[in-house]
N, CA, C and O of each residue as an XYZ file, in Angstrom:
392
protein
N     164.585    231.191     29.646
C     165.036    230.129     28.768
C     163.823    229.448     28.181
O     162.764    229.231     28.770
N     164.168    229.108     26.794
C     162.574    228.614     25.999
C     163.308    227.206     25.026
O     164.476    227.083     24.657
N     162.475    226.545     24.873
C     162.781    225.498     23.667
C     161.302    225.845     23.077
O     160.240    225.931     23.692
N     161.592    226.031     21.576
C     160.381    225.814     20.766
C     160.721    225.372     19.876
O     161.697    225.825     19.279
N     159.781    223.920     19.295
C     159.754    222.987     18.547
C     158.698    223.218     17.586
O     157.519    223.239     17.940
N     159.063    223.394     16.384
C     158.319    223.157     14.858
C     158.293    222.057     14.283
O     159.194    221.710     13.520
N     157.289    221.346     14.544
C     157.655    219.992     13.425
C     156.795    220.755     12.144
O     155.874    221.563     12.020
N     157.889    219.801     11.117
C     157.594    219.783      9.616
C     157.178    218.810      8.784
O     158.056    218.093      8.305
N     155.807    218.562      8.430
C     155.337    217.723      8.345
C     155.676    217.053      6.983
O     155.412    215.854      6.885
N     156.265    217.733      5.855
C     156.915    217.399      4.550
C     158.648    216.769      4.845
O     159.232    216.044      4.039
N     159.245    217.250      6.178
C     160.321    216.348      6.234
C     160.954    215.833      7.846
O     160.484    216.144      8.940
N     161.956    215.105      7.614
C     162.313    214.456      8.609
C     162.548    215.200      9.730
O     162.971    214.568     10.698
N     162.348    216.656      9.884
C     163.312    217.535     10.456
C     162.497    218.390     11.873
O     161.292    218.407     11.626
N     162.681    218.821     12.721
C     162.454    219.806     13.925
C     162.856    221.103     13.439
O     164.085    221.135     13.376
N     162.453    221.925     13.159
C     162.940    223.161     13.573
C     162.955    223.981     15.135
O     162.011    224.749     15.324
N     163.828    223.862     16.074
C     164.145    223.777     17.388
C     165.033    225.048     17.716
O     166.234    225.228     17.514
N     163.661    226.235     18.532
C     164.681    227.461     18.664
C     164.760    227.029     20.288
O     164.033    226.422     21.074
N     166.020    227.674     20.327
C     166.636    227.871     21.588
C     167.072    229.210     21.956
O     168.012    229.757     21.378
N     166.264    229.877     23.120
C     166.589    231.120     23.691
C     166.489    230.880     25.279
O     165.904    230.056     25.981
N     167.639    232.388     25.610
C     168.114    232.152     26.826
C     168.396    233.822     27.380
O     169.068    234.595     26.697
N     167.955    234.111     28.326
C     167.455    235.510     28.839
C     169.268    235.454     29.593
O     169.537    234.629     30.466
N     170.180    236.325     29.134
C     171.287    236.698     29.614
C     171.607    237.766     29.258
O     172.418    237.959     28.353
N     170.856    238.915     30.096
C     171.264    240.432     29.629
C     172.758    240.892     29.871
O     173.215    241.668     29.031
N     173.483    240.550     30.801
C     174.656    240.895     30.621
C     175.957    240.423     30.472
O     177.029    240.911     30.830
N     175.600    239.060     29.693
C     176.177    238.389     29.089
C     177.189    238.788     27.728
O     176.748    239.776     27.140
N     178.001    238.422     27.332
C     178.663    239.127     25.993
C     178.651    237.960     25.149
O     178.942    238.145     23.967
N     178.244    236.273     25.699
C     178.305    235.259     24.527
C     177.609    234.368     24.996
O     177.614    234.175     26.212
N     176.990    233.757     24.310
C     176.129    232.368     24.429
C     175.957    231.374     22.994
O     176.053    231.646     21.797
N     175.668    230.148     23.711
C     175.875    229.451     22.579
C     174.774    228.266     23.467
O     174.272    228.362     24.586
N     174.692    227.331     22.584
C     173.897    226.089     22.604
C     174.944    224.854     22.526
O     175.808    224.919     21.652
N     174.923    224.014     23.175
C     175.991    223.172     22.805
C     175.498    221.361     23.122
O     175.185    220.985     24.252
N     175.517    220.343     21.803
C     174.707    219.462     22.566
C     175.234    218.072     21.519
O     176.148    218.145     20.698
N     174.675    217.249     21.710
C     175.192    215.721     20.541
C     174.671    216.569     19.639
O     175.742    217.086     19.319
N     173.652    217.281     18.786
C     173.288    217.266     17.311
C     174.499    218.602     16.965
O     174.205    219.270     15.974
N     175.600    218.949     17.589
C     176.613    219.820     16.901
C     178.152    219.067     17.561
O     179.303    219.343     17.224
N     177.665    217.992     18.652
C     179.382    217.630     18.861
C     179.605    218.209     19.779
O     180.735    217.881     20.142
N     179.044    219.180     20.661
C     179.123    220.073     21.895
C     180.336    221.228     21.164
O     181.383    221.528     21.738
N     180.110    221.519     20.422
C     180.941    222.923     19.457
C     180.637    224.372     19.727
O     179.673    224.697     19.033
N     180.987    225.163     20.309
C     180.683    226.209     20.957
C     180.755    226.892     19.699
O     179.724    227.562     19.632
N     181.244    227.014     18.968
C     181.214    227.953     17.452
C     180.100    228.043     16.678
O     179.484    228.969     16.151
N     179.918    226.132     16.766
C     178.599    226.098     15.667
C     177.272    226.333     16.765
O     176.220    226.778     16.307
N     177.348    226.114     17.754
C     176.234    226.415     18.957
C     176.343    227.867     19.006
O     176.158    228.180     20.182
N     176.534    228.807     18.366
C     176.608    230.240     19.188
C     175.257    230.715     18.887
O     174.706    230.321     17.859
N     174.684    231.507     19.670
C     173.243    232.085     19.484
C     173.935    233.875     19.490
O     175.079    234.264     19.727
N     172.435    234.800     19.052
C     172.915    235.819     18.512
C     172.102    236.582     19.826
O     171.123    236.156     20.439
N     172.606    237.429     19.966
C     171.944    238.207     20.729
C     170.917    239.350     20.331
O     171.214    240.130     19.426
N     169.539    239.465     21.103
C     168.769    240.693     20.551
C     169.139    241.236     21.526
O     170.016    240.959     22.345
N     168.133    242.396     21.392
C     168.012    243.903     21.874
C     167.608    243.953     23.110
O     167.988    244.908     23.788
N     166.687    242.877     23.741
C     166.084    242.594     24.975
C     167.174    241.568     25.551
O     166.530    241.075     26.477
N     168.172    241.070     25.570
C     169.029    240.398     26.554
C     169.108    239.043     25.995
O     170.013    238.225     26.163
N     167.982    238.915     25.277
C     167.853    237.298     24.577
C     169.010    236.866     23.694
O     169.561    237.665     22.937
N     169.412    235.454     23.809
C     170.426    235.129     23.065
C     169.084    234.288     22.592
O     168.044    234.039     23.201
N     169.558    233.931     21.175
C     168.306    233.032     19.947
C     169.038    232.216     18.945
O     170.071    232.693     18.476
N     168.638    231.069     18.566
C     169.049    230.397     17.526
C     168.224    229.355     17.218
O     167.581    228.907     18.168
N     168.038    228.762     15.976
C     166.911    228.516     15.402
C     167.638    226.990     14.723
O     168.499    227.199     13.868
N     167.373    225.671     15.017
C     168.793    224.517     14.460
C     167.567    223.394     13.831
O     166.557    222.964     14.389
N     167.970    223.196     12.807
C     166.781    221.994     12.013
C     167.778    220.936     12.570
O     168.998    220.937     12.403
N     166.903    219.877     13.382
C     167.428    218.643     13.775
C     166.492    217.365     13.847
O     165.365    217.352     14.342
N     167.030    216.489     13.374
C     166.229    215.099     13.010
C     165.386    214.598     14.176
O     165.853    214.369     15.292
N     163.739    214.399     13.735
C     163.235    214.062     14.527
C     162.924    212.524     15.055
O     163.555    211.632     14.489
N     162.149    212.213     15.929
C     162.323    210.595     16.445
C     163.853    210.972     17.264
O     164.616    210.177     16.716
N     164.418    211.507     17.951
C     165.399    211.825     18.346
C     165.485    212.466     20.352
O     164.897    213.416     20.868
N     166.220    211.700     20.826
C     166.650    212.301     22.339
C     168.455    213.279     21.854
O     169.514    212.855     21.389
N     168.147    214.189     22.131
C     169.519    214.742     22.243
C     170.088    215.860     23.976
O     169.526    216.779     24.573
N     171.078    215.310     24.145
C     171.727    216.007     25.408
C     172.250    217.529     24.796
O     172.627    217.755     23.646
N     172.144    218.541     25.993
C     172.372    220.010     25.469
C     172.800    220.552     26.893
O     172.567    220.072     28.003
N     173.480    221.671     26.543
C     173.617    222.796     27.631
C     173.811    224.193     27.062
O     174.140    224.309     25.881
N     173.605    225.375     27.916
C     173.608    226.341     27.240
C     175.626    226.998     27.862
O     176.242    226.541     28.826
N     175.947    227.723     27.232
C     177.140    227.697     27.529
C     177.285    229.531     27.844
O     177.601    230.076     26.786
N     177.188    230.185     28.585
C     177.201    231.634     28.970
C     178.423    232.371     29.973
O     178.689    232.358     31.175
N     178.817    232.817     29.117
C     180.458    233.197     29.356
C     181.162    232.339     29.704
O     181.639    232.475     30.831
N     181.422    231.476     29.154
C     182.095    230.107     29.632
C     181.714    229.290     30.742
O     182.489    228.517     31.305
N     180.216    229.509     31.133
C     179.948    228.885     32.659
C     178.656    227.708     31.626
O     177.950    228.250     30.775
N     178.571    226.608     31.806
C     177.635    225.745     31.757
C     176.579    225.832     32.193
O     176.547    225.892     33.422
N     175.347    225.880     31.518
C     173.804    225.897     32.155
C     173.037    225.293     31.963
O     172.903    225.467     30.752
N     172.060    224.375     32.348
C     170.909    223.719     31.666
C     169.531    224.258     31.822
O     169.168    224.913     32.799
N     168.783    223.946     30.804
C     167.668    224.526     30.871
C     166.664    224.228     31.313
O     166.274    223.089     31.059
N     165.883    225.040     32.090
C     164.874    224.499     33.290
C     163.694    223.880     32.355
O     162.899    223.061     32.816
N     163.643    224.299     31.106
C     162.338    224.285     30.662
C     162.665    222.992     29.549
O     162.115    222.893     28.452
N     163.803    221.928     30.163
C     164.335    220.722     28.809
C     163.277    219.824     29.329
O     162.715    219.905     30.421
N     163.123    219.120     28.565
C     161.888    217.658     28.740
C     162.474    217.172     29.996
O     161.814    217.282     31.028
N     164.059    216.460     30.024
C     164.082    216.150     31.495
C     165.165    216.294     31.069
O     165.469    216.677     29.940
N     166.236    215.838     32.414
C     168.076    215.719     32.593
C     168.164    214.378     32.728
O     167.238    213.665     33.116
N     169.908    213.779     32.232
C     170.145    212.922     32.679
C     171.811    213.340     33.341
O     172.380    214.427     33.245
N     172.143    212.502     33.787
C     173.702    212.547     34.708
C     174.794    212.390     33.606
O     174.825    211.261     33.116
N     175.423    213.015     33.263
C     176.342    212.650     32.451
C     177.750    212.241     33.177
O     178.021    213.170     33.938
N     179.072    210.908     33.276
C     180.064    211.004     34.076
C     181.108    211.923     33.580
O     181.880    212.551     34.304
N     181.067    211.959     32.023
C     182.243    212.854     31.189
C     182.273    214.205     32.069
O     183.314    214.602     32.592
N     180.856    214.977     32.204
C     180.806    216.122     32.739
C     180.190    216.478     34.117
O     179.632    217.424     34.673
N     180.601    215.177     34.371
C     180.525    215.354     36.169
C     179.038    215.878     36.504
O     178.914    215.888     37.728
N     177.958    216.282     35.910
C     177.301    217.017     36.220
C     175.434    216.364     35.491
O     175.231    215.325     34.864
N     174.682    217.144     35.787
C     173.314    216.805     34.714
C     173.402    217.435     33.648
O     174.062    218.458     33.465
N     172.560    216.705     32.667
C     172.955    217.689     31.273
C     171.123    218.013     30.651
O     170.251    217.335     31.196
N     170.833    218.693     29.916
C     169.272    218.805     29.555
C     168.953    217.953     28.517
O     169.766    217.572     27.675
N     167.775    217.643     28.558
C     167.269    216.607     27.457
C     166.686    216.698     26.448
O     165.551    216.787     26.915
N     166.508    216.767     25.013
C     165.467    217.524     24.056
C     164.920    216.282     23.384
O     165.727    215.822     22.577
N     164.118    215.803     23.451
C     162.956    214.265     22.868
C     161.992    215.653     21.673
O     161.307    216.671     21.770
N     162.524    214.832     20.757
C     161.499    215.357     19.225
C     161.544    214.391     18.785
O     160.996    214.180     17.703
């Protein structure tokens, strides 16, 4: 699992890929406040090596909560800035500060 952050220095924006090593996985997605937790618009694509990838321009000066979503099981990512506790989802959720 990777977060890589592009800042763009001509605009307000992150370019923020998100990949996630699930070789035998059949779906993954990203799911977090900057989509509404939307498994549709969060879906990442899968390559050839097991990697699910997706690439999301999101406003920077920004904390946003995320999880990765892999066959319907919830995951967070080891490699997020930090977690906080969420009560909605009973659980920790990952943190992305750009």
């Amino acid at each position: 699992m990777s977060l890589k952050k592009q800042f763009i220095k001509t605009k307000p924006v992150v370019k923020v890929t998100f990949s996630i090593v699930a070789k035998d996985a059949d779906s993954a997605a990203v799911v977090g406040d900057f989509n509404n937790w939307n498994i549709e618009e969060g879906a990442l694509s899968k390559l050839k090596n097991g990697t699910f990838k997706a690439t999301y321009d999101l406003v920077k000066d920004a904390i946003y909560e995320f999880k990765y979503v892999i066959d319907g099981s919830y995951v967070n990512d080891p490699e997020a800035d930090s977690y906080k506790w969420n009560d909605f989802a009973g659980s920790e959720n990952s943190v992305l500060v750009i």
